[in-house]
C-alpha positions as CSV (number, residue, x, y, z in Angstrom):
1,X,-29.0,-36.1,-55.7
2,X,-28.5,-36.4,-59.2
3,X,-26.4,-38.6,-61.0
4,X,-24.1,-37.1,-63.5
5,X,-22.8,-38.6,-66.3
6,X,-18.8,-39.0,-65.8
7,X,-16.8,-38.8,-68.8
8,X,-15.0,-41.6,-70.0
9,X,-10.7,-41.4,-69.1
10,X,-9.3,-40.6,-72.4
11,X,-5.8,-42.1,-73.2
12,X,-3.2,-40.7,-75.0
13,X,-3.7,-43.1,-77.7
14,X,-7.8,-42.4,-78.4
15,X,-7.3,-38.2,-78.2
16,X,-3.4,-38.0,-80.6
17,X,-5.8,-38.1,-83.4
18,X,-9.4,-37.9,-84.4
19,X,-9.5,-40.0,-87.4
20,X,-13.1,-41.4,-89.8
21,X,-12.9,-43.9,-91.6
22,X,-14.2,-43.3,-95.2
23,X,-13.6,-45.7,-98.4
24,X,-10.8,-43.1,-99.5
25,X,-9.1,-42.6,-96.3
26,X,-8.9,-46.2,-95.7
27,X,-7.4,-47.5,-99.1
28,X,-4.7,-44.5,-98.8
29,X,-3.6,-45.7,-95.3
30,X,-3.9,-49.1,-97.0
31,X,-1.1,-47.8,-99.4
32,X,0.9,-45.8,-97.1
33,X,1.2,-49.4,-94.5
34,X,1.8,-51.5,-97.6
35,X,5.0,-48.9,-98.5
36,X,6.3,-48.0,-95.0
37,X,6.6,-52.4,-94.5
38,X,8.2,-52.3,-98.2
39,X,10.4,-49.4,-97.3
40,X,11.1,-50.8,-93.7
41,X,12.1,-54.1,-94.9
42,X,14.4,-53.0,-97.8
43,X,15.7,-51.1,-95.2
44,X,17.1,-53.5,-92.4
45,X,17.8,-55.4,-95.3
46,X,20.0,-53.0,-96.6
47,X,21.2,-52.8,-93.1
48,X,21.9,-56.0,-92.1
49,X,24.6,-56.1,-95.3
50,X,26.2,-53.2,-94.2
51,X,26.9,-55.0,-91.1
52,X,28.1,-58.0,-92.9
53,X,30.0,-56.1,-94.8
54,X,31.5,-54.0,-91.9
55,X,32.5,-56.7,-90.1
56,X,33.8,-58.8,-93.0
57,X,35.9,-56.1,-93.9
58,X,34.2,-55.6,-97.5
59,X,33.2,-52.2,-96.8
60,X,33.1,-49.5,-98.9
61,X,32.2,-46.2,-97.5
62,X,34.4,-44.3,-95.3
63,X,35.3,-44.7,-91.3
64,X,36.1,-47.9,-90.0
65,X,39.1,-46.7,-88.6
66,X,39.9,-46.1,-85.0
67,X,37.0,-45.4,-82.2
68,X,35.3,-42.5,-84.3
69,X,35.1,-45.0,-87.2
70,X,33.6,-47.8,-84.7
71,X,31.4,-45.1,-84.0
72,X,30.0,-43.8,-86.9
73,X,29.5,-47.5,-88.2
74,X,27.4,-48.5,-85.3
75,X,25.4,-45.5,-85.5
76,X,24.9,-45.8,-89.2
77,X,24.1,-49.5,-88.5
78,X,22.3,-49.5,-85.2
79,X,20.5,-46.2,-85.5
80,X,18.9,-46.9,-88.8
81,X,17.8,-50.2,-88.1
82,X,15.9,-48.6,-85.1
83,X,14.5,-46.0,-87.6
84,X,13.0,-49.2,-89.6
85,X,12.5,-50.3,-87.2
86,X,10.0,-47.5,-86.1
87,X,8.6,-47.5,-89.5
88,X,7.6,-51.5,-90.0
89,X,5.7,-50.9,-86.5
90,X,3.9,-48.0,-88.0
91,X,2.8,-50.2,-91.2
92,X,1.9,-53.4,-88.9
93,X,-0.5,-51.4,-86.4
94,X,-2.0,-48.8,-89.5
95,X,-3.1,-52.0,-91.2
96,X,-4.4,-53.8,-88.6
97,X,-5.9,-50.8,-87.5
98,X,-7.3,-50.3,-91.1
99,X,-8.5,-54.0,-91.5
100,X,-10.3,-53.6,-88.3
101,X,-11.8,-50.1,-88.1
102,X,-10.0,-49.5,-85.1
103,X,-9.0,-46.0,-84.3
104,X,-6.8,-47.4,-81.3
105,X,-4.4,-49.1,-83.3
106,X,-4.1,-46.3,-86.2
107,X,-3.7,-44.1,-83.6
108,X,-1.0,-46.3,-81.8
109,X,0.8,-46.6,-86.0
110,X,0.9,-42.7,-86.0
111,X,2.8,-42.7,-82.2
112,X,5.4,-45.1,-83.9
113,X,5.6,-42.9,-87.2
114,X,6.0,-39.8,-84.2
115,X,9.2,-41.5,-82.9
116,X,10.2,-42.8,-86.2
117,X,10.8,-39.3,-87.0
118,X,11.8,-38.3,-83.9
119,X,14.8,-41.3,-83.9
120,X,15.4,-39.9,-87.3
121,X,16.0,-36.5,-86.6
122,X,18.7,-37.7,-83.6
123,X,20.3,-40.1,-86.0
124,X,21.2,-37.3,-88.1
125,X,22.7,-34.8,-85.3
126,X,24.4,-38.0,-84.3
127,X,25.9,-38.5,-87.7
128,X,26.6,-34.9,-88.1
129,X,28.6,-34.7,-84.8
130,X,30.5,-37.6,-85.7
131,X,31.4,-36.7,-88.9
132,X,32.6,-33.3,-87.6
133,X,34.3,-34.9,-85.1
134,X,36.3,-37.2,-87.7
135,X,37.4,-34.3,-89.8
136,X,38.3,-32.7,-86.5
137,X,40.6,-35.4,-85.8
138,X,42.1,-35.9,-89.6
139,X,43.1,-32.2,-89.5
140,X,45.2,-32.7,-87.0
């Protein structure tokens, strides 16, 4: 009998994109890492304030009180630091992918850009519910 050649098991990882490496490609995902960890950074920076502002009680934008207040403040707070949060993975594993000509690890910074967006998109219906619900509740 004949031995056939078996194809190699394909993860998720190696087949979500099929990406060369060329000298432009690589300095413009150099850039894009460089600016999603700059981004990400000023970011939970800018959200670890807001907390200590929150909780201080130095805080200017609205909410704050009652449950729906709570609310909105923790998903302002909580949800976008897991959006950065998202977003500094995405710079950490492009570059090292980058630095290393390693498809794996770009392909594994393009999964966390996937759920950045995706933790984006439900931090905004989130926020929209809540703020609906607010004005809801100061109507009546």
């Amino acid at each position: 009998m004949e031995s056939q050649e078996q194809p190699e098991p394909v993860s998720d990882l190696d087949n979500f994109f099929r990406i060369n490496f060329d000298g432009v490609s690589r300095e413009q995902l150099k850039q894009i890492a460089v600016w999603a960890k700059i981004c990400s950074i000023a970011g939970m920076l800018g959200y670890v304030i807001q907390l200590y502002q929150w909780l201080f009680g130095h805080s200017r934008f609205g909410g704050g009180r009652g449950v729906l207040g709570v609310l909105l403040y923790l998903v302002i707070i909580g949800g976008g630091g897991v959006v950065n949060y998202f977003l500094f993975r995405f710079a950490v594993a492009v570059s090292r992918g980058v630095a290393n000509t390693d498809a794996l690890h770009v392909n594994s910074g393009f999964n966390s850009l996937r759920l950045y967006f995706r933790a984006a998109g439900m931090l905004v219906i989130g926020l929209f519910i809540l703020v609906v619900l607010e004005i809801i509740g100061a109507l009546l």
